[in-house]
GUGUDO-558935 format. One record per residue (C-alpha): x, y, z; residue number from 1. Coordinates in nm, 2 decimals, padded with zeros to 4 digits. Example, Ala and Ser with C-alpha at 12.3 -4.5 7.8 and 13.67 -1.06 7.14 Angstrom:
<node xx="01.23" yy="-00.45" zz="00.78" pos="1"/>
<node xx="01.37" yy="-00.11" zz="00.71" pos="2"/>
***
This chain:
<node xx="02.99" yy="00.15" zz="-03.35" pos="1"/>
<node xx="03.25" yy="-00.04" zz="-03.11" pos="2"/>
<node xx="03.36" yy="00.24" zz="-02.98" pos="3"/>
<node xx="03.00" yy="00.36" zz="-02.95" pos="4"/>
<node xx="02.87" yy="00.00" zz="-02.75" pos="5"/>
<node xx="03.16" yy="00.05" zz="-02.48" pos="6"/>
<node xx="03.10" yy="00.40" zz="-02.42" pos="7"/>
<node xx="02.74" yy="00.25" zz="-02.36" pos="8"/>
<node xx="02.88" yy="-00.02" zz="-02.16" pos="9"/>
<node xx="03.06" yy="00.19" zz="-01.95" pos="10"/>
<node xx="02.82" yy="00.41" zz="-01.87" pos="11"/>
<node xx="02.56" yy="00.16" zz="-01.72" pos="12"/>
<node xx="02.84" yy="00.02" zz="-01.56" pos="13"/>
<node xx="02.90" yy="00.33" zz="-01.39" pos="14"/>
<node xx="02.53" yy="00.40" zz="-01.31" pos="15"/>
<node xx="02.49" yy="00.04" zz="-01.20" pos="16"/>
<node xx="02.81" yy="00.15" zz="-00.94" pos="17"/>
<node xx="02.67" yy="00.44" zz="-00.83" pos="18"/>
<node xx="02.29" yy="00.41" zz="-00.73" pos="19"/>
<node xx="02.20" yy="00.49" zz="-00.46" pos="20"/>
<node xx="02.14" yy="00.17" zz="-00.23" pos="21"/>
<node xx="01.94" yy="00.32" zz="00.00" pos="22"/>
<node xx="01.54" yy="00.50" zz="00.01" pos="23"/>
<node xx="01.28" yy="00.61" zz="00.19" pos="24"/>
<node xx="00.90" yy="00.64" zz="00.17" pos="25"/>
<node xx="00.78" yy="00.85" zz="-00.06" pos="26"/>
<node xx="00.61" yy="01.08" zz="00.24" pos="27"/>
<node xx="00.98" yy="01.20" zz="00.31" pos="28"/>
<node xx="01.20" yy="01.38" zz="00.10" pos="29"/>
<node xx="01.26" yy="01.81" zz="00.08" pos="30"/>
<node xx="01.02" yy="02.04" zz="00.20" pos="31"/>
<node xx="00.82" yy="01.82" zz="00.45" pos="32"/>
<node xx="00.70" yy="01.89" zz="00.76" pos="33"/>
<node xx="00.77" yy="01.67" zz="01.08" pos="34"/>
<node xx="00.56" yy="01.59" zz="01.36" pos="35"/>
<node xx="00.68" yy="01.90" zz="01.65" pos="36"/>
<node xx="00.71" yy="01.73" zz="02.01" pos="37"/>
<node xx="00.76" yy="01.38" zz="01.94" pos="38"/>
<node xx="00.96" yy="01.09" zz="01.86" pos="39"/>
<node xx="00.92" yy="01.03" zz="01.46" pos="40"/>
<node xx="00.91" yy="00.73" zz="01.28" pos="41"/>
<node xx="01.12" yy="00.70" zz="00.96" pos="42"/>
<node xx="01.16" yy="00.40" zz="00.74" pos="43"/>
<node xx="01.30" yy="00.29" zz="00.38" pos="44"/>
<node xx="01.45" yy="00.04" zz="00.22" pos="45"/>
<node xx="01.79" yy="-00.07" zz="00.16" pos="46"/>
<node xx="02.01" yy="-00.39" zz="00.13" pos="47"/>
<node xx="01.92" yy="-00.68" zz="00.43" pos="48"/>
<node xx="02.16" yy="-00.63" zz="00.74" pos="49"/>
<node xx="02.26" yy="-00.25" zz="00.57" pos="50"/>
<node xx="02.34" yy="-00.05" zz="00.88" pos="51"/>
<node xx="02.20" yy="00.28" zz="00.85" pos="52"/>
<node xx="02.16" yy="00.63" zz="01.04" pos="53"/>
<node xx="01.94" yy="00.95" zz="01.05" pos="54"/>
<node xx="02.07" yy="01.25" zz="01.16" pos="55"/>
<node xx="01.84" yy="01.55" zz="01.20" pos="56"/>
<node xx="01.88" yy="01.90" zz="01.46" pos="57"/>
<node xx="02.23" yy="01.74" zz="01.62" pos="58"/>
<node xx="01.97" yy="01.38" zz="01.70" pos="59"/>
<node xx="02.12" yy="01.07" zz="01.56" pos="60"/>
<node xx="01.90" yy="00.74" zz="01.51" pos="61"/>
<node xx="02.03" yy="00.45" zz="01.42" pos="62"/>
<node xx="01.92" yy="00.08" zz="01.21" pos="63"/>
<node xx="01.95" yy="-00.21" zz="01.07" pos="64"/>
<node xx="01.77" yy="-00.32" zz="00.74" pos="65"/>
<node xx="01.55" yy="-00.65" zz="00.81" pos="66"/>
<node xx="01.57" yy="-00.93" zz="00.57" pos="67"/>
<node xx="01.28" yy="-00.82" zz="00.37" pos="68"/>
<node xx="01.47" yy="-00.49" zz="00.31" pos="69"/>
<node xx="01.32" yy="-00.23" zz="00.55" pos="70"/>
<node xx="01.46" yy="-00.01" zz="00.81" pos="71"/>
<node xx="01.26" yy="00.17" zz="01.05" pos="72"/>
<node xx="01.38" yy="00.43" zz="01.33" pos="73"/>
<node xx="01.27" yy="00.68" zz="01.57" pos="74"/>
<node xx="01.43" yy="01.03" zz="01.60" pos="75"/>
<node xx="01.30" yy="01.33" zz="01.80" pos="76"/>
<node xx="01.26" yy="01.64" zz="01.61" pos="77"/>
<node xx="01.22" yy="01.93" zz="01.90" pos="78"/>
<node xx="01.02" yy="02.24" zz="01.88" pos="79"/>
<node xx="00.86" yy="02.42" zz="01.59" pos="80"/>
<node xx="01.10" yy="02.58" zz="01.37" pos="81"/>
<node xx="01.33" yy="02.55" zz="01.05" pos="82"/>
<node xx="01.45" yy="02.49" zz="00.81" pos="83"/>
<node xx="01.69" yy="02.21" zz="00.86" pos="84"/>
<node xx="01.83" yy="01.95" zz="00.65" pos="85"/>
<node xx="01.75" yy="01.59" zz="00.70" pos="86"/>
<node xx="02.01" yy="01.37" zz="00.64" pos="87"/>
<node xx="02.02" yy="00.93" zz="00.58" pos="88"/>
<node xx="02.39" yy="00.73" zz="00.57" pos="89"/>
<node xx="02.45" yy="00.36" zz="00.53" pos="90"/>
<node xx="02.74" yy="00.19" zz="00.64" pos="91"/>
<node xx="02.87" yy="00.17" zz="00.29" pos="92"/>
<node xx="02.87" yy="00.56" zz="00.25" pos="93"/>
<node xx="02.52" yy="00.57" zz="00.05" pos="94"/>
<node xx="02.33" yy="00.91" zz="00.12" pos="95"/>
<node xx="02.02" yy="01.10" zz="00.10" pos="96"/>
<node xx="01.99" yy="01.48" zz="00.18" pos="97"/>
<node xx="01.66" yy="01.64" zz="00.24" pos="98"/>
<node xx="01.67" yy="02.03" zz="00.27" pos="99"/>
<node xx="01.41" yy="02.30" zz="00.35" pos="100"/>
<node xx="01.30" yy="02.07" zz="00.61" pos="101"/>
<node xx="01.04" yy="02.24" zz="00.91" pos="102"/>
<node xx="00.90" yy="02.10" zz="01.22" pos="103"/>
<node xx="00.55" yy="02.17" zz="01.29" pos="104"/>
<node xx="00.23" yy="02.01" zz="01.28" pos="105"/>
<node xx="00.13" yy="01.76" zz="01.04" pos="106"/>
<node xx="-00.25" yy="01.68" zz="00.92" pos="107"/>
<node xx="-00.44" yy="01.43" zz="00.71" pos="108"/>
<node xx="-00.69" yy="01.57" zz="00.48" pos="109"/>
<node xx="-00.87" yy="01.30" zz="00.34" pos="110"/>
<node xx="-01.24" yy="01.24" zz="00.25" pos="111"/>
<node xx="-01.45" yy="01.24" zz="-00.09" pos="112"/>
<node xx="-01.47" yy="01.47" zz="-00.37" pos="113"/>
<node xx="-01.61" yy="01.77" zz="-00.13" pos="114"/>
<node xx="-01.21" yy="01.73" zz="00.01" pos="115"/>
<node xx="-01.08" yy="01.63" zz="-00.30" pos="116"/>
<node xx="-01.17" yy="01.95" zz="-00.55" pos="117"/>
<node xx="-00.84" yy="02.18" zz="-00.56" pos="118"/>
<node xx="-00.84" yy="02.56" zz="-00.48" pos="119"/>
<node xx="-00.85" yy="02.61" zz="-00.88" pos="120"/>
<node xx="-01.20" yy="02.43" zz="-00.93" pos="121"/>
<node xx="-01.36" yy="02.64" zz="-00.60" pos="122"/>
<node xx="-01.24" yy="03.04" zz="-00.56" pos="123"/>
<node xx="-00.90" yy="03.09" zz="-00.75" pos="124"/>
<node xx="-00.87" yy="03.38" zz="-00.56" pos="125"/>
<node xx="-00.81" yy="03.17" zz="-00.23" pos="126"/>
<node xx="-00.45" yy="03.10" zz="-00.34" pos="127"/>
<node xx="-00.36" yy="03.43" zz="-00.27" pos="128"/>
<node xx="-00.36" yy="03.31" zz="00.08" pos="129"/>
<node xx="-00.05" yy="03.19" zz="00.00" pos="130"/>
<node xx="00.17" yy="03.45" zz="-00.02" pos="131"/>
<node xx="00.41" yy="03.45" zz="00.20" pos="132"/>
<node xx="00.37" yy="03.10" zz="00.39" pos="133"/>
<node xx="00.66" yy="02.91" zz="00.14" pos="134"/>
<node xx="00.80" yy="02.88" zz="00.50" pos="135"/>
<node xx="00.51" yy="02.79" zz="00.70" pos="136"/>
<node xx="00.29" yy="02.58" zz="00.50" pos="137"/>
<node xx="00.38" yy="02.31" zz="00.29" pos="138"/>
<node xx="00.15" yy="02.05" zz="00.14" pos="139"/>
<node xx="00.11" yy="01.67" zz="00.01" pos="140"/>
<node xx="-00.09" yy="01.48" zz="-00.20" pos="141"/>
<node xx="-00.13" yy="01.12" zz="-00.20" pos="142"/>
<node xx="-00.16" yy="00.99" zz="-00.61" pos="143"/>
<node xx="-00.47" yy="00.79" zz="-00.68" pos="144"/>
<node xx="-00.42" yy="00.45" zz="-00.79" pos="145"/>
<node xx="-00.63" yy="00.25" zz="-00.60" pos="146"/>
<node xx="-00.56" yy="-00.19" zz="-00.62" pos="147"/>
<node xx="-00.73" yy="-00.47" zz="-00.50" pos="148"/>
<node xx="-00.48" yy="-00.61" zz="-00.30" pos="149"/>
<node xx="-00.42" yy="-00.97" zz="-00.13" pos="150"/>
<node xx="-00.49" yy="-01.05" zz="00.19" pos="151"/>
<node xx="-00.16" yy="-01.08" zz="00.30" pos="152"/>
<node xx="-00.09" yy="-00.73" zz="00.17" pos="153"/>
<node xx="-00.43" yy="-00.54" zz="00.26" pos="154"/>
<node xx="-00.35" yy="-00.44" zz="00.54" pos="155"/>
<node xx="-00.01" yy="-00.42" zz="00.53" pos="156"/>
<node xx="00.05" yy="-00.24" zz="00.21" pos="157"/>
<node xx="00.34" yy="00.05" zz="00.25" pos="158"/>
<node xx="00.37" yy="00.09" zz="-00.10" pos="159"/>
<node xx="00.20" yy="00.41" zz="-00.29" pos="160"/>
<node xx="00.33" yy="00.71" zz="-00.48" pos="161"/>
<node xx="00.31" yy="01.12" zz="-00.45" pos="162"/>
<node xx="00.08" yy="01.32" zz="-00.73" pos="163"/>
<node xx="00.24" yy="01.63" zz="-00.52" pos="164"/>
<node xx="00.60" yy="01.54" zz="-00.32" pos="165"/>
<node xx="00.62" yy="01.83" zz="-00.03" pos="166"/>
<node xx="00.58" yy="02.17" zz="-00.20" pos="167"/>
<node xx="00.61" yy="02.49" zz="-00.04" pos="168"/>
<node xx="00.25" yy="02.68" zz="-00.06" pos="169"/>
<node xx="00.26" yy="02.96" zz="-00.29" pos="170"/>
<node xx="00.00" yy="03.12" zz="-00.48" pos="171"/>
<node xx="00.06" yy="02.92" zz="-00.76" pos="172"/>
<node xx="00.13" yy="02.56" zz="-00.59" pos="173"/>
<node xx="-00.22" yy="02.65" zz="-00.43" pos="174"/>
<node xx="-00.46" yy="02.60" zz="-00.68" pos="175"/>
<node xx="-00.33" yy="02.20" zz="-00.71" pos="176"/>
<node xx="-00.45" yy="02.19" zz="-00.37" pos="177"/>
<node xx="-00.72" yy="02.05" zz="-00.18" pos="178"/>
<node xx="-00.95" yy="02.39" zz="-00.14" pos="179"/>
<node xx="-01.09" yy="02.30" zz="00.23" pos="180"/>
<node xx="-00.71" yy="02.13" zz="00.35" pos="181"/>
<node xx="-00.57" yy="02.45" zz="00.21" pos="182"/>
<node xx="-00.76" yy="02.71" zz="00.37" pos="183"/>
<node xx="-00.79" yy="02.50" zz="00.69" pos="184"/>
<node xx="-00.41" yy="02.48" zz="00.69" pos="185"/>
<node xx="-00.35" yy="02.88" zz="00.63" pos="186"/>
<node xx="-00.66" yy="02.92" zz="00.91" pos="187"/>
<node xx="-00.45" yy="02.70" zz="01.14" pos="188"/>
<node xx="-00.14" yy="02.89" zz="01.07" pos="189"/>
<node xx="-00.25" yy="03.24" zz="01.10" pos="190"/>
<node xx="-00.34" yy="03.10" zz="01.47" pos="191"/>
<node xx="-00.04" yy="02.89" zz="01.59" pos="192"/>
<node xx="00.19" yy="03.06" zz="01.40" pos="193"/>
<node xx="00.40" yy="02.76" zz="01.35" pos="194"/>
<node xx="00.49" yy="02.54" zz="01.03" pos="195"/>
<node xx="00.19" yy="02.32" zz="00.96" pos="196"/>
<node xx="00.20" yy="02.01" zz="00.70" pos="197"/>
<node xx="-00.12" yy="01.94" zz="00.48" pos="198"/>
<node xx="-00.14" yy="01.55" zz="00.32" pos="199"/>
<node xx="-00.38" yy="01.50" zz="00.13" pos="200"/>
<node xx="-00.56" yy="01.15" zz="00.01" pos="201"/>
<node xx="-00.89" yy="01.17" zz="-00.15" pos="202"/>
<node xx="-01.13" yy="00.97" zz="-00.33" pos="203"/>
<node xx="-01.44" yy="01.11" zz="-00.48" pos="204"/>
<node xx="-01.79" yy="00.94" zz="-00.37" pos="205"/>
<node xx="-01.61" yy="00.70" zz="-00.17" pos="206"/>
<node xx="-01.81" yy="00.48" zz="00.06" pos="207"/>
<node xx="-01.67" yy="00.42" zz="00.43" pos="208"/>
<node xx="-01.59" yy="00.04" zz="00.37" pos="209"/>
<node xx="-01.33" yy="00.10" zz="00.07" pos="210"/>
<node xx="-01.17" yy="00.34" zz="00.37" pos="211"/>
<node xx="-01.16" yy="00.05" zz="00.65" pos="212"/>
<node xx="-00.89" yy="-00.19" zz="00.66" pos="213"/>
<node xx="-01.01" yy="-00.57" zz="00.65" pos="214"/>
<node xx="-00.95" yy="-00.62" zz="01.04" pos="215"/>
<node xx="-01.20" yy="-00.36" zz="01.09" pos="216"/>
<node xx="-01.42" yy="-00.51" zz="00.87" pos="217"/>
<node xx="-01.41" yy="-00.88" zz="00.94" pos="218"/>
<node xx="-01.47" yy="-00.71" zz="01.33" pos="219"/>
<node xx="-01.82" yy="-00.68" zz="01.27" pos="220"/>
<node xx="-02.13" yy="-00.90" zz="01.10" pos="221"/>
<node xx="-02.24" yy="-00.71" zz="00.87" pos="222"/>
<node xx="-01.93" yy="-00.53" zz="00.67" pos="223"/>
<node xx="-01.78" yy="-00.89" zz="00.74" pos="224"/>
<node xx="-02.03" yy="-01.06" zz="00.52" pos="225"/>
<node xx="-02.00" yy="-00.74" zz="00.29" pos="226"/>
<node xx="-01.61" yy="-00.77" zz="00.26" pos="227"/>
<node xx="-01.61" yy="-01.14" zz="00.20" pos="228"/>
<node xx="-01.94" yy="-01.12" zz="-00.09" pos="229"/>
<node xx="-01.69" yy="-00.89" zz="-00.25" pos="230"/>
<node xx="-01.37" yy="-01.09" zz="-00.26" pos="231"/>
<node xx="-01.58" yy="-01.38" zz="-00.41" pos="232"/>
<node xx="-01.75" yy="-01.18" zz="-00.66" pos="233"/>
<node xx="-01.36" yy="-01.03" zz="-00.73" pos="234"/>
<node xx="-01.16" yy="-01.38" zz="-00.74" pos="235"/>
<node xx="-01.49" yy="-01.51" zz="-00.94" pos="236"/>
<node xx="-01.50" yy="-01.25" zz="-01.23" pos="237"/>
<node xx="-01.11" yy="-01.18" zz="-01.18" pos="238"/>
<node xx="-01.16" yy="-00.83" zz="-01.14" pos="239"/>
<node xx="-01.33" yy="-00.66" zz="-00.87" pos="240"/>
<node xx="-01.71" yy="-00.55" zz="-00.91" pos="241"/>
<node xx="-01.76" yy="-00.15" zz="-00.91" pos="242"/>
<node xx="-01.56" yy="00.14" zz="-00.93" pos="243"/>
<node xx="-01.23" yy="00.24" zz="-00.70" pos="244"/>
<node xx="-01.46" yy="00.42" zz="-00.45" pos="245"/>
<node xx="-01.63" yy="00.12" zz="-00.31" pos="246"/>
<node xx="-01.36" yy="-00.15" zz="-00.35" pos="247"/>
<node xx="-01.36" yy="-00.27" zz="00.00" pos="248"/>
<node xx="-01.06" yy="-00.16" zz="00.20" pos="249"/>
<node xx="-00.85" yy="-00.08" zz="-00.12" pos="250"/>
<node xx="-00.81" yy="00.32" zz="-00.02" pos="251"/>
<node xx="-00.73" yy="00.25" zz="00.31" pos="252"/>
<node xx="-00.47" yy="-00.03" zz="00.15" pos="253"/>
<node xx="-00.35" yy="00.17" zz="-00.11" pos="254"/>
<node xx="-00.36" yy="00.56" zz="00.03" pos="255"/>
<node xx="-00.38" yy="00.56" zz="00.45" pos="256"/>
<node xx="-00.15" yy="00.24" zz="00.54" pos="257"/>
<node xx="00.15" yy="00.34" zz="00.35" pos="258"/>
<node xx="00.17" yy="00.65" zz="00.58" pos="259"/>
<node xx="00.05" yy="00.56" zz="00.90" pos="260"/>
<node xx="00.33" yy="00.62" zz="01.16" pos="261"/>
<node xx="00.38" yy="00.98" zz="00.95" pos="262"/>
<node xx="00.37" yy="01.27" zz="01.25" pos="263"/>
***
């Protein structure tokens, strides 16, 4: 039993020595699709005052962490093409490697349920579009989890997780798929002939407000008196009144902020 408690010891010692110090948002990572033509914004997290550097096509950005923990950059990623590999370093010899990377164009699919419903639940048979685009379309999807959030975080927010991380479209990664951000992507594609990037965030029977931030809404009378009803009747009851899809701003909070800046 000894023996067995300081093999356990040593072993989250070890793990505890060798994780990785340094991340980035979820919206990176292998398989995705950059922004063609421009100067792209990339940003993480990693130790305050960490010294870090991107290096993608022979471009090399380079920052350093804030005190709250984040690192931002700009690199240019050139014309349409790939794959490449995407690579992060930290002064203190932390990496991350992202493969199978393309440069393209990127688009957000986003709306109700009429943009939400996958290829499986319209015409299965549309996935069959998908053969042979593994290295010209490749798709995301935002994860729905929807919050209430503070006003100091609102609009703000650049937390969020992936239900699909950056997969390669095939006739089988399809079907999990938005069916209209699908079929406009292999559409788009089939014209351009250059990589293009799907993300996806949905909501079904969403109303307009819950997609606004609070800015936008405390810019006008009416959604103003809306937004602030709705805070009361939240902090009041200590949970908010409704369902996800008409919780004001909490979509844009929870599914648009954290990936603006994205292409």
């Amino acid at each position: 039993m000894k023996n067995l408690t300081l093999l356990t010891s040593s072993l989250a010692l070890a793990s505890l020595c060798s994780a990785n110090s340094i991340s980035t948002s979820p919206i990176f990572g292998d398989n995705m699709v950059l922004q063609r033509g421009l100067t792209n914004n990339i940003w993480g997290k990693a130790d305050a005052g960490e010294k870090i550097t991107v290096n993608f096509r022979g471009n090399i950005a380079k920052a350093t962490t804030a005190k709250d923990g984040v690192w931002k950059l700009k690199i240019p990623t050139g014309k349409a093409g790939g794959p490449f590999d995407f690579k992060v370093t930290s002064a203190d010899g932390d990496s991350l490697s992202y493969s199978n990377v393309l440069v393209g164009d990127v688009w957000l699919c986003t709306g109700q349920s009429n943009m939400h419903w996958e290829v499986k639940k319209f015409d299965s048979k549309d996935a069959q579009r998908a053969k042979g685009l593994s290295k010209k379309l490749r798709m995301f999807t935002v994860k729905r989890q929807a919050k209430v959030l503070p006003d100091g975080q609102a609009d703000t927010n650049r937390e969020f997780s992936a239900e699909m991380p950056w997969t390669a479209a095939t006739p089988e990664s399809a079907l999990q798929f938005s069916s209209v951000g699908f079929n406009f992507g292999v559409d788009l594609n089939e014209k351009l002939n250059i990589p293009i990037g799907l993300i996806a965030a949905n909501h079904g029977g969403s109303k307009v407000e819950a997609w606004m931030s609070r800015a936008e809404l405390r810019s006008e009378p009416s959604t103003k008196k809306n937004l602030e009803e709705f805070l009361s009747a939240t902090e009041k009851k200590g949970k908010p009144p409704g369902g996800p899809n008409s919780w004001n701003s909490a979509l844009y909070s929870c599914y648009i902020h954290p990936i603006v800046g994205y292409g």
